[in-house]
C-alpha positions in Angstrom: -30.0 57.7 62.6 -32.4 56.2 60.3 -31.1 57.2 57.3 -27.5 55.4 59.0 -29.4 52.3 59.5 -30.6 51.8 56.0 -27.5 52.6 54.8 -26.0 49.8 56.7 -28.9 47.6 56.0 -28.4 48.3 52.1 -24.6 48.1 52.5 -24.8 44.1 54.2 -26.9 43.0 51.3 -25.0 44.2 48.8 -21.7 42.4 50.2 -23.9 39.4 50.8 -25.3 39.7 47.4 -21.5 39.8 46.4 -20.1 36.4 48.2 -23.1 35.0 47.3 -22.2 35.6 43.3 -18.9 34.7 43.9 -19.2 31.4 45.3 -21.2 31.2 42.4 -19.0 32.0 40.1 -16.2 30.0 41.6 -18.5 26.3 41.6 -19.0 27.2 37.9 -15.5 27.5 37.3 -15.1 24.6 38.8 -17.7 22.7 37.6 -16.4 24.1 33.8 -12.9 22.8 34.5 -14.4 18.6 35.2 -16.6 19.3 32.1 -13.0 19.8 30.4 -11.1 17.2 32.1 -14.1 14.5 31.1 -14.3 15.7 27.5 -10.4 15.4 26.7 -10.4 11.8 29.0 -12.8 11.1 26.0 -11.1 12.4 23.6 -8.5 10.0 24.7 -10.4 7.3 24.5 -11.5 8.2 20.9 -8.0 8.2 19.7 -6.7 5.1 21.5 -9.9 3.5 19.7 -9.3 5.1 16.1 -5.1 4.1 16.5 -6.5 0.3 17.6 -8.7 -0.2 14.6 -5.9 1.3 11.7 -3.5 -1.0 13.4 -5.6 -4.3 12.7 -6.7 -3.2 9.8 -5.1 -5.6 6.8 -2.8 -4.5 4.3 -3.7 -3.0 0.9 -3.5 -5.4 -1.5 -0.7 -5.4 -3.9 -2.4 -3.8 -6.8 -3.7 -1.0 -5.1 -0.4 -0.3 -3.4 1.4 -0.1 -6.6 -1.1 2.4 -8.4 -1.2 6.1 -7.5 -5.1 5.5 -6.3 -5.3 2.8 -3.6 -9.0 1.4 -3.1 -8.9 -0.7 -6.5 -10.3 -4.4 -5.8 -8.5 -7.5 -5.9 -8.6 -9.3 -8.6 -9.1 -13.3 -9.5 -6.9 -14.6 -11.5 -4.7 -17.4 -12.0 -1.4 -17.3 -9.5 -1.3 -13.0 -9.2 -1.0 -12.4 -5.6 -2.9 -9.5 -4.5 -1.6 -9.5 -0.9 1.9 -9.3 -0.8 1.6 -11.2 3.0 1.3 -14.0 1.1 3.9 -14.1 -1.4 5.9 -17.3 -1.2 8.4 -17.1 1.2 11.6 -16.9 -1.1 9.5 -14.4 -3.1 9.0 -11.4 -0.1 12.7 -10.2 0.0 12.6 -9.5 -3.7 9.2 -7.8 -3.9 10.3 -5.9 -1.5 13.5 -5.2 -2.9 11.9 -4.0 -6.2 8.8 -2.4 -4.7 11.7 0.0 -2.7 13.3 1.0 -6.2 12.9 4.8 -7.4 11.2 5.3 -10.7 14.1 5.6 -13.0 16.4 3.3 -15.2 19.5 4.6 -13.4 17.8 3.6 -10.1 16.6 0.5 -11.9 20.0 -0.5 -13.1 22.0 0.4 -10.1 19.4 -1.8 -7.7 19.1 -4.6 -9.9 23.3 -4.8 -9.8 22.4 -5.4 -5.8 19.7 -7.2 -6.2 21.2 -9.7 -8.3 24.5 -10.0 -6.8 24.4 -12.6 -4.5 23.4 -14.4 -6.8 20.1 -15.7 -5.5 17.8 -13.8 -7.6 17.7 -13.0 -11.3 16.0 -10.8 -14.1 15.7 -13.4 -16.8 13.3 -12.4 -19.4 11.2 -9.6 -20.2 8.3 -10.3 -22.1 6.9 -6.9 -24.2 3.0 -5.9 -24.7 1.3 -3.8 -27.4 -0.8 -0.9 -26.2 -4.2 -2.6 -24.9 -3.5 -6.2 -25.4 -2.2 -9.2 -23.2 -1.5 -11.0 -26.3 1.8 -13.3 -25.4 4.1 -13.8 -29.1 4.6 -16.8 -30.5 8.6 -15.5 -30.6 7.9 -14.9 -27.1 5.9 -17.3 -26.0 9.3 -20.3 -27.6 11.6 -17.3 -24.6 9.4 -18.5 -21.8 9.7 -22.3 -22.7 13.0 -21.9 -23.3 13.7 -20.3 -20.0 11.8 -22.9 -17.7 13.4 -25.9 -19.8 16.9 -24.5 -18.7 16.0 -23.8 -15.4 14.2 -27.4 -14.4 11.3 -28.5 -12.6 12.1 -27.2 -9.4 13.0 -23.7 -10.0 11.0 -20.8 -8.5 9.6 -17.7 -10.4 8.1 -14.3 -10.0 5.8 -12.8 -12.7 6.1 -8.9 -12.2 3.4 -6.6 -14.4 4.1 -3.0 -14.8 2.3 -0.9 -16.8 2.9 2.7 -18.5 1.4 5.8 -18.3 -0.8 6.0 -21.1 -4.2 5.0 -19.5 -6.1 5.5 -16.4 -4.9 3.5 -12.8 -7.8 0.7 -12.9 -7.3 0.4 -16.7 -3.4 -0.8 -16.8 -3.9 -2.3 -12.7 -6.5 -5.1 -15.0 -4.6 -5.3 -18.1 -1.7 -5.9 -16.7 -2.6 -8.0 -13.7 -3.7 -10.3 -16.8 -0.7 -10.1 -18.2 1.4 -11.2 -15.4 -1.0 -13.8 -14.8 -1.1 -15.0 -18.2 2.9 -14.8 -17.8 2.9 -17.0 -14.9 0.5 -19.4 -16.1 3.2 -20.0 -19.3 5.6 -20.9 -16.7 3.9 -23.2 -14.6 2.8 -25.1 -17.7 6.7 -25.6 -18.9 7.3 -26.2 -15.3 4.6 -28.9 -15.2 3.1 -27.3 -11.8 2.2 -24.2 -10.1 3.3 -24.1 -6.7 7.1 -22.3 -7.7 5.2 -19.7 -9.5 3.3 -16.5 -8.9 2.4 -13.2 -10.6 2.1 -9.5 -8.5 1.2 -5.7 -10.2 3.6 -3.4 -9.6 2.1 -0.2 -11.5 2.5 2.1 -14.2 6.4 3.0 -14.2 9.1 5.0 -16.0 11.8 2.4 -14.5 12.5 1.0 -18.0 12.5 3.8 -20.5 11.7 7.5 -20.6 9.5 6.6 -23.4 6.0 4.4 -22.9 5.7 1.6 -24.8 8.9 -0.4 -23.0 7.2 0.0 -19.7 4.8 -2.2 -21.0 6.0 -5.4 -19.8 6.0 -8.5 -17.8 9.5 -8.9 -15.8 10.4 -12.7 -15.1 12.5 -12.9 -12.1 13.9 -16.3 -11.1 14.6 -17.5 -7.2 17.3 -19.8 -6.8 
């Protein structure tokens, strides 16, 4: 009868012992699931806060966008825009016309026939570079003056640099940001003021030749 007893005895506290461990197990579940839920609520919050700041952060500036690296500073010089938000007005339709353009002449050729067709905009000169320099010809330099003389004091132009292949991103984004600056300044001295004119980089290109030295250029588009 004893022996029955402890049995028993043994037997209760083992099935205590049992809903005791389970009701442990079952508040740690429990707790382990709100651990979870709190963790992904903060998670997000984390992303909402990451999307918020990429969506007010500003543009890249023109230069960078054009080369293959972006990061590359702006740069001061006369009339180049670096942020293509502030582009004159009659200028943003174009830039964003040729920015869209794929790397090719036949692309090149076939947009420009759109781009120029009605008649508001138009490629009028392109001025050529040597390897390294900004230096402007003399030969050249009697195209620009002639260009802005036939156009008149109030017509509007945009100074395009492109650049080719030859040397590293930063190297042709400062050469020939200078160039197109240097361009732009020729033009706003014929034209007598600067506020119709402004220079962008658009970044080392095949658009004008399969060969190098072509690419090198500053492309004067005028607005009308």
């Amino acid at each position: 009868m004893r022996v029955m007893q402890k049995l028993q005895a043994q037997l209760d506290a083992a099935n205590k012992k049992a809903k005791t461990d389970g009701n442990a197990w079952n508040a740690a579940k429990t707790k382990l699931g709100e651990t979870n839920g709190d963790l992904q609520k903060q998670i997000d919050a984390l992303k909402k806060q990451l999307a918020a700041k990429a969506a007010a952060m500003p543009a890249a500036p023109a230069g960078a966008l054009a080369a293959a690296g972006a990061g590359l500073p702006d740069l001061d010089l006369p009339l180049l825009v670096n942020d293509p938000a502030k582009l004159n007005p009659d200028f943003k339709n174009l830039f964003a016309n040729l920015r869209g353009i794929e790397d090719s002449t036949a692309a090149r050729e076939k947009a420009y026939k759109e781009i120029s067709g009605g008649g508001k905009y138009e490629p009028s000169l392109r001025v050529p570079f040597g390897s390294g320099s900004d230096y402007i010809s003399g030969a050249d330099n009697k195209k620009i003056v002639a260009l802005v003389k036939e156009a008149g004091p109030d017509a509007k132009f945009l100074a395009v640099g492109y650049a080719s292949t030859d040397e590293s991103n930063e190297t042709n984004y400062r050469l020939s940001s200078q160039r197109a600056s240097d361009v732009g300044k020729k033009i706003a001295e014929g034209l007598g003021s600067e506020k119709n004119v402004q220079a962008v980089y658009f970044g080392q290109t095949g658009r004008f030749s399969g060969q190098k030295s072509p690419n090198r250029i500053v492309e004067i588009w005028r607005v009308k």
